[in-house]
C-alpha positions in Angstrom: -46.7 -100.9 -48.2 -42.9 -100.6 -47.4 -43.3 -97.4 -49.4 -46.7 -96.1 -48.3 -45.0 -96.2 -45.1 -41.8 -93.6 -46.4 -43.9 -91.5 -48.4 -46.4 -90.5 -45.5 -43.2 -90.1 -43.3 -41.8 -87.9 -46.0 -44.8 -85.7 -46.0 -44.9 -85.8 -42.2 -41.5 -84.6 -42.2 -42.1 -82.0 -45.0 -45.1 -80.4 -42.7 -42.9 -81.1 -39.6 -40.2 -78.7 -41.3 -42.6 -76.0 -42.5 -44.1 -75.7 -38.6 -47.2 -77.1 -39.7 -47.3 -79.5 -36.8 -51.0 -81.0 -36.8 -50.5 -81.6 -40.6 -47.2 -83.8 -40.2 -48.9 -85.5 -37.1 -51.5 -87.0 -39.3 -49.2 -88.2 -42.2 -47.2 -89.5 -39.6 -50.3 -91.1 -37.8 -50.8 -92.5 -41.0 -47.4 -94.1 -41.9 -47.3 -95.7 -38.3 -51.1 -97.4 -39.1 -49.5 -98.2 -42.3 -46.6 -99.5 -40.5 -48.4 -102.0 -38.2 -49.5 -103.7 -41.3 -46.3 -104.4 -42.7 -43.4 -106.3 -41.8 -41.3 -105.0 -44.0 -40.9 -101.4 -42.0 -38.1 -101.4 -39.7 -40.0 -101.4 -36.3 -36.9 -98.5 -35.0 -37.6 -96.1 -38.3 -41.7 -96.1 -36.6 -40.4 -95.4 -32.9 -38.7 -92.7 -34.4 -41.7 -91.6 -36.1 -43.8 -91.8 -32.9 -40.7 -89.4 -31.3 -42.1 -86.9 -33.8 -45.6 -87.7 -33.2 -45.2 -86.9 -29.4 -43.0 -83.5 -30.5 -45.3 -82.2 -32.7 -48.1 -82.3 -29.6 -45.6 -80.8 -27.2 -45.1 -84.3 -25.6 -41.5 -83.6 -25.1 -40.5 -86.4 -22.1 -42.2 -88.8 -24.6 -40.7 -87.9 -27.7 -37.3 -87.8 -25.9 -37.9 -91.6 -24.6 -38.9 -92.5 -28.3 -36.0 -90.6 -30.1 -33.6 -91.9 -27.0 -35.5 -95.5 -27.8 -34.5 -95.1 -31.6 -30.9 -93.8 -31.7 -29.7 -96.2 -29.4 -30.8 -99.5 -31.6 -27.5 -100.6 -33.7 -29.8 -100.8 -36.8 -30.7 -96.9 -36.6 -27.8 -95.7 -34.8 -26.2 -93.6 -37.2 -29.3 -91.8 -38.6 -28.8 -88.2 -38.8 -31.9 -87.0 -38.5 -33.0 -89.0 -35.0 -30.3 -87.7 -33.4 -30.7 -84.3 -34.6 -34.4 -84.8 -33.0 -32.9 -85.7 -30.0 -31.4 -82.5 -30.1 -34.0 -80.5 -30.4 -36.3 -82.0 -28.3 -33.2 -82.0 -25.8 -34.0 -77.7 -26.6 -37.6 -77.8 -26.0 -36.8 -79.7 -21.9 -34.0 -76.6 -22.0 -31.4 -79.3 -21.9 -28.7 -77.9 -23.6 -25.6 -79.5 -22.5 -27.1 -82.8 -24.2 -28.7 -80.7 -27.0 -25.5 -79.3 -27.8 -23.6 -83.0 -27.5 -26.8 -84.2 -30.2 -25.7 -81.6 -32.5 -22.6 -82.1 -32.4 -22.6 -85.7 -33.2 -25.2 -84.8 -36.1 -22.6 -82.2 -37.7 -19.8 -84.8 -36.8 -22.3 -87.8 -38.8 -23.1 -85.5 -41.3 -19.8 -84.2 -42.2 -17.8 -87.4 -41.5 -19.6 -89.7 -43.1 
């Protein structure tokens, strides 16, 4: 189920990037049902999820507690892509000193690495 759980967050993430946001919320509804089922899914990778869950509604407080929740755990720490949620959700609250320091660390992850 371990992989039931990536491939509906793949397609979540796939609709999340073409701006097709009620499309990704349901894959991603999906993989976190999935999710509960399984063990085997690191418990971080489905708070993240949930983070893009509560963006793609517009629940921006709650998606920045989830992505906040998710890049501060050791195990998902260094994930590219949370923190570059956490920067832009920190757009979406028109934070942009700490939007600006997430992308920064993404391009700094990404390229140094």
């Amino acid at each position: 189920q371990a992989d039931d759980f990536d491939f509906l967050k793949l397609l979540g993430n796939l609709y999340f990037l073409i701006d097709k946001p009620k499309t990704a919320y349901g894959y991603y509804k999906r993989a976190v049902e999935v999710a509960r089922d399984d063990p085997a899914v690191n418990p971080i990778a489905v708070t993240h999820i949930e983070g893009r869950m509560a963006h793609t509604r517009g629940e921006f407080e709650l998606a920045l507690d989830k992505f906040l929740a998710s890049t501060s755990s050791t195990t998902f720490r260094n994930h590219v892509g949370a923190v570059f949620d956490l920067g832009c959700c920190f757009m979406a609250l028109e934070q942009w000193d700490q939007a600006q320091d997430a992308f920064t660390r993404t391009l700094e992850m990404w390229f140094c690495s």
